[in-house]
C-alpha positions as CSV (number, residue, x, y, z in Angstrom):
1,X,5.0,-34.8,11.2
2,X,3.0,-31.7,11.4
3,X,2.6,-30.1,8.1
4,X,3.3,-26.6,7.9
5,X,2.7,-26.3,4.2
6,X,0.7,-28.7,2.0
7,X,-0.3,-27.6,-2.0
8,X,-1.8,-30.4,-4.1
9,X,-3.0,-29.8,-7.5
10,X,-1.8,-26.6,-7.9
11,X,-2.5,-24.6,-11.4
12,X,-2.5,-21.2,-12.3
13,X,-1.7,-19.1,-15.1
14,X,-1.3,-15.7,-16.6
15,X,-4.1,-15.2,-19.6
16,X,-3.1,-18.2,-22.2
17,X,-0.1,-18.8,-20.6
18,X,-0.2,-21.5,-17.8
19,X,2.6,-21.3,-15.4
20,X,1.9,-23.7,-12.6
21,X,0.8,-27.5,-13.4
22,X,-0.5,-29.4,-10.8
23,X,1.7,-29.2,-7.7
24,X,2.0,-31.4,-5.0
25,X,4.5,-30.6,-2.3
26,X,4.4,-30.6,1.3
27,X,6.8,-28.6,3.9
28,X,6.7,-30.3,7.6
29,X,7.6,-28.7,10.8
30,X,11.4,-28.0,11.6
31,X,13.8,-27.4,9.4
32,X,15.2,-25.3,6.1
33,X,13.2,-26.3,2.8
34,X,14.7,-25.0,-0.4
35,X,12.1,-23.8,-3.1
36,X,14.4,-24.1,-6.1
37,X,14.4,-24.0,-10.1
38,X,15.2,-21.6,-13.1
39,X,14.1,-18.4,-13.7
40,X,10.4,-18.2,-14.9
41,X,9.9,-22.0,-13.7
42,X,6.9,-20.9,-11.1
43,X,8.8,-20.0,-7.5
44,X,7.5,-16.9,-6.8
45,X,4.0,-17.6,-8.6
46,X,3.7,-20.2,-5.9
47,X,4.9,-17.8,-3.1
48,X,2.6,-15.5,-4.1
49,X,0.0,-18.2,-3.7
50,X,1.2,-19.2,-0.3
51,X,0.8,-15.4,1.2
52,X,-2.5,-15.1,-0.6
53,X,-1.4,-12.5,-2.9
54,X,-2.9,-14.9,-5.9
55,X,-5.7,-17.5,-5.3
56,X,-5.0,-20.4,-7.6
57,X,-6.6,-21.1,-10.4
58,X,-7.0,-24.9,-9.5
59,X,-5.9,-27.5,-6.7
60,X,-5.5,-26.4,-2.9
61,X,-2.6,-24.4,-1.0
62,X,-2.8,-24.4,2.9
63,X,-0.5,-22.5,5.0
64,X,-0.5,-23.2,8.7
65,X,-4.1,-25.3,8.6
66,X,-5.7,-22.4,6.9
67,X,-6.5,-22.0,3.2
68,X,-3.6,-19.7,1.8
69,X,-6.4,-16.8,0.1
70,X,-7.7,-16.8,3.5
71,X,-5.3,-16.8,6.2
72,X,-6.6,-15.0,9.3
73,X,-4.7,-11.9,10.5
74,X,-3.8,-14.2,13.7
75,X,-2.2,-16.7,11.2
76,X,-0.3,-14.2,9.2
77,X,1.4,-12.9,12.4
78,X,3.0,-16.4,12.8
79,X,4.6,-16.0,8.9
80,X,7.9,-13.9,8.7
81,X,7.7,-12.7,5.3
82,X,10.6,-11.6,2.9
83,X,9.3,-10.9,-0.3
84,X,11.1,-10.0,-3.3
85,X,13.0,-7.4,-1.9
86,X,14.6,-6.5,1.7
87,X,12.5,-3.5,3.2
88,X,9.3,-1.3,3.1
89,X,9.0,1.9,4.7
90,X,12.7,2.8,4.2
91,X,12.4,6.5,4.8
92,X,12.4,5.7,8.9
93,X,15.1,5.5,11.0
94,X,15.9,2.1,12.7
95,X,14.3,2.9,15.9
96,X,11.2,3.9,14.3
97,X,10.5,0.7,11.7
98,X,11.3,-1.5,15.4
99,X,8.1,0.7,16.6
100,X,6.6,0.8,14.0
101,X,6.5,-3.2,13.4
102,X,6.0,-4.1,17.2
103,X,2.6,-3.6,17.6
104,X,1.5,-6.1,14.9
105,X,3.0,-9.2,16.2
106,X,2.0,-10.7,19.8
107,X,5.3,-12.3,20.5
108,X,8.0,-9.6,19.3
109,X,11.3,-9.4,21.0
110,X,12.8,-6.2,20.7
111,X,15.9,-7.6,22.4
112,X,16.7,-10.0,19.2
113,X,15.7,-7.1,17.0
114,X,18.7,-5.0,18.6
115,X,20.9,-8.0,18.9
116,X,21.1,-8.6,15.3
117,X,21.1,-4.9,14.3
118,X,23.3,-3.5,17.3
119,X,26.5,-5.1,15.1
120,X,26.1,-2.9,12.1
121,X,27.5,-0.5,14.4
122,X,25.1,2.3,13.2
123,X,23.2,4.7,15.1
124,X,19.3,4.2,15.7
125,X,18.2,7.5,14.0
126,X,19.8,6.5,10.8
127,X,17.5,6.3,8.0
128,X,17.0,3.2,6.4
129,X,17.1,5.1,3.0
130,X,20.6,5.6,3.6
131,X,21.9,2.5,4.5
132,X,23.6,-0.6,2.3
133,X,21.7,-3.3,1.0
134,X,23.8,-5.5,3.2
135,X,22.9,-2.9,5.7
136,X,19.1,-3.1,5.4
137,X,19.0,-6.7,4.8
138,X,20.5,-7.6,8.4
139,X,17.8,-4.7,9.7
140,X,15.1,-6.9,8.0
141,X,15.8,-10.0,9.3
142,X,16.2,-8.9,12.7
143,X,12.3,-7.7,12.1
144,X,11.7,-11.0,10.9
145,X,13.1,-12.8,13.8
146,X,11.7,-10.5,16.2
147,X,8.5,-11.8,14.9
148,X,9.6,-15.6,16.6
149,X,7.6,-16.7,13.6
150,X,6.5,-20.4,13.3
151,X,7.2,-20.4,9.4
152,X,9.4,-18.1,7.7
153,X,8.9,-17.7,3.6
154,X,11.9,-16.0,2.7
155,X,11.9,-14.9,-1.3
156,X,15.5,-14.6,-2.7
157,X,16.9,-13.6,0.2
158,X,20.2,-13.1,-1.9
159,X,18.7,-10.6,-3.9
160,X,21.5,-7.5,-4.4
161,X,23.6,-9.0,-1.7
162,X,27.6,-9.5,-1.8
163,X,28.4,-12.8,-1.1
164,X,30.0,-11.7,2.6
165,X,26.7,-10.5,4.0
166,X,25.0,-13.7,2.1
167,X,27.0,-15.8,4.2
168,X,26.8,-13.7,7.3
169,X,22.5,-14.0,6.4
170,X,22.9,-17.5,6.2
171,X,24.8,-18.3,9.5
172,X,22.2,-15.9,11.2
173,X,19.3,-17.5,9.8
174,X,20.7,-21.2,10.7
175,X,21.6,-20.2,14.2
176,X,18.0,-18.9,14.9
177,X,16.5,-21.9,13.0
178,X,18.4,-24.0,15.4
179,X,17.8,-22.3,18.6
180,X,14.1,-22.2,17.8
181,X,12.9,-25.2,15.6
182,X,11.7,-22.6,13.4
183,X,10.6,-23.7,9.9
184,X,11.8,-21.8,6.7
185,X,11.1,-22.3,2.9
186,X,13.0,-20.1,0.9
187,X,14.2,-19.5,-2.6
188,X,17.2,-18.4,-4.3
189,X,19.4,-18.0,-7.3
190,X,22.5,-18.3,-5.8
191,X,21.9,-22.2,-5.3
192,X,25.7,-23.1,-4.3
193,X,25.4,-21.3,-1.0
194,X,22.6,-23.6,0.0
195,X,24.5,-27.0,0.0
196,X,25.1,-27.7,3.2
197,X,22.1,-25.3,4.6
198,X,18.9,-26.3,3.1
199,X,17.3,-29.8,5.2
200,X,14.8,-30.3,2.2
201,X,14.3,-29.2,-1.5
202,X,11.5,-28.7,-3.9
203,X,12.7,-28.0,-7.2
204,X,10.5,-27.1,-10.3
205,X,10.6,-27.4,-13.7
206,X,8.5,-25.8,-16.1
207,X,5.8,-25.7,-13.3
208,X,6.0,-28.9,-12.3
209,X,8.4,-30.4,-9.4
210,X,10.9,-32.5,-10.7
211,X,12.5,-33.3,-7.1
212,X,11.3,-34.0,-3.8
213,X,13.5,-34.8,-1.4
214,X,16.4,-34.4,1.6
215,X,19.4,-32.8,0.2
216,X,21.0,-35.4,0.9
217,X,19.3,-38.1,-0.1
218,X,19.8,-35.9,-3.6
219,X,23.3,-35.7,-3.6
220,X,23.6,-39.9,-2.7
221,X,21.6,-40.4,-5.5
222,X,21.6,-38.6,-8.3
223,X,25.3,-38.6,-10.1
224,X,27.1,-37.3,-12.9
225,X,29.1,-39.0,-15.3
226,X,31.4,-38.5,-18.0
227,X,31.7,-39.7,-21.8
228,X,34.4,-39.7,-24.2
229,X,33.0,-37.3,-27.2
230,X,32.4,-39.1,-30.3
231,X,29.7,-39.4,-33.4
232,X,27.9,-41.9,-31.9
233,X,27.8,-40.3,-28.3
234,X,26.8,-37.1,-30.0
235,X,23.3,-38.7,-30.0
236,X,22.7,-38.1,-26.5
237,X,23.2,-34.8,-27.0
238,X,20.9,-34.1,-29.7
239,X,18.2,-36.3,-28.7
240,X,18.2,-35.4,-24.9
241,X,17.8,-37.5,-21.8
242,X,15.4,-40.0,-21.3
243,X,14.5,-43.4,-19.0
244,X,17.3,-43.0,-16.1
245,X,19.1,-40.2,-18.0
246,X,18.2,-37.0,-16.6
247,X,20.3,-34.5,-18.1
248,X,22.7,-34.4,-21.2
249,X,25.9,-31.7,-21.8
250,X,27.8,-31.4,-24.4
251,X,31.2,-30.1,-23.0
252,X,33.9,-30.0,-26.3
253,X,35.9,-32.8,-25.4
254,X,33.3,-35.4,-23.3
255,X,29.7,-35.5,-22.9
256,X,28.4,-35.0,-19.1
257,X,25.5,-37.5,-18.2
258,X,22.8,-36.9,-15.1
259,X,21.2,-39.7,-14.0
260,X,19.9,-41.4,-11.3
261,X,21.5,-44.3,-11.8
262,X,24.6,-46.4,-10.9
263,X,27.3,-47.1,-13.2
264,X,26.3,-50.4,-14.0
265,X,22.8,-49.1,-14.6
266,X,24.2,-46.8,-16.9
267,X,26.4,-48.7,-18.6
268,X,23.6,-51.0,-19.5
269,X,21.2,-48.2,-20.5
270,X,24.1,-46.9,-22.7
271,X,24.7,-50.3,-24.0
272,X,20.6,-50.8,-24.7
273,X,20.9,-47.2,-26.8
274,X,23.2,-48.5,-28.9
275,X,26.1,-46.6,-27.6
276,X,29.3,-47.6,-26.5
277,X,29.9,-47.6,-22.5
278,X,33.7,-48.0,-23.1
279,X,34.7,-44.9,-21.4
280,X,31.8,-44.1,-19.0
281,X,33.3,-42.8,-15.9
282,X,31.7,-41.1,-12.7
283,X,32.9,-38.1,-11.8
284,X,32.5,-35.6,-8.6
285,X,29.3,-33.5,-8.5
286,X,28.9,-30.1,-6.7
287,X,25.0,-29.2,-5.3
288,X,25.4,-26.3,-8.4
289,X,26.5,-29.0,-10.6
290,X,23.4,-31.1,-9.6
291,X,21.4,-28.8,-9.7
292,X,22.1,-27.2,-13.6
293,X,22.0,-31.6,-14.3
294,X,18.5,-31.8,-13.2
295,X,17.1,-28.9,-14.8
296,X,19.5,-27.9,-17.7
297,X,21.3,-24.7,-18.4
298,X,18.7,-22.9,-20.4
């Protein structure tokens, strides 16, 4: 596969304080790639690293073949950029930030730029000022897909958005993405919205990547189970997870267990603990529910 993105070793920091240890990710061509994890555990350092905005302190990022602090003005024209936030230049009209834009990118289609926006129903001499957030955000992804970039880097997309014009951003973006075999890594804090939508996810820890992997693959294989609450169970809570078990939650009347394991694995993991297995049942397990299991609540 032909990689689109490829970071290895990856460190930074800010001062004392390092943020970033040692990534090693790759995103191929084709497809929606998922740049997950808690707030503060290094997503948008490492976006910021990707659009050359930061130059890392260690390791290697390259973005389209080209070193990420470097990328040629011909190479940045093939990245459709949404970052932290939906639009600059919001005091022109509609018409004008389609101008306005144009010029910079060699294969821009106006007609997809009018598509998209031509269903908010809205004049072109309105301002962007004065428009919605759901509004503006449809305006900016029709710049971005006017673009017909090779790789878009979308940076919580979801950002001040009801969750009708999320969905309606979603089902846009994954029609284009379809139609064009575009490539997309994006982040987000409303993960339950992207089961079913991202191909691939990355998700980070602490700046470090704790998963790897199709979304699917994910779901197959990492489960959740359920445990009676007693004294002796209490243990997993307050020691944590270890070996096979990812995640441990107290929840009043049972404990829930992430693992990547099957239930006889766990039963004999329990069993080598010390703790009874009498009990141990696995339950259903949402991408949200997954997701909080792998990399805790707080």
């Amino acid at each position: 596969m032909t990689a689109m993105i490829e970071c290895r070793g990856l460190r930074h920091g800010y001062g004392e304080k390092p943020v970033l240890h040692g990534l090693d990710f790759t995103v191929e061509k084709g497809g929606v790639f998922g740049l997950l994890g808690r707030n503060g555990a290094g997503k948008s350092t490492t976006i910021n690293i990707l659009m050359g905005f930061l130059q890392p302190q260690a390791g290697e990022c390259r973005v389209l073949g080209h070193s990420s602090h470097s990328l040629p003005p011909a190479v940045r024209a093939d990245i459709g950029l949404l970052h932290e936030g939906f639009i600059q230049y919001d005091f022109m009209t509609i018409k004008e930030i389609e101008r306005f834009h144009a010029p910079f990118y060699p294969r821009w289609e106006s007609r997809v730029f009018w598509e998209l926006v031509d269903r908010l129903d809205i004049p072109p001499d309105r301002r962007v000022s004065r428009m919605s957030c759901g509004q503006r955000s449809q305006v900016v992804l029709g710049l971005i897909m006017a673009q017909n970039p090779r790789l878009m880097i979308l940076d919580d997309y979801s950002m001040g958005l009801d969750v009708g014009y999320r969905r309606q951003f979603l089902t846009l973006l994954r029609a284009y993405v379809r139609e064009r075999g575009t490539t997309v890594l994006l982040t987000s804090h409303v993960v339950q919205e992207l089961d079913r939508f991202v191909d691939r996810m990355i998700v980070l820890q602490r700046g470090r990547v704790v998963a790897d992997c199709r979304r699917d693959e994910f779901m197959a294989n990492f489960r959740q189970y359920r445990l009676p609450f007693g004294p002796e169970v209490e243990r997993l809570v307050a020691n944590g997870p270890g070996g096979v078990i990812v995640g441990v939650e107290d929840q009043s009347s049972h404990v829930a267990v992430y693992a990547y394991a099957t239930a006889e694995e766990m039963a004999a993991r329990l069993t080598g603990l010390g703790l009874p297995a009498d009990g141990l049942t696995e339950v259903p397990m949402t991408f949200e529910d997954a997701f909080i299991g792998l990399t805790g609540r707080e």
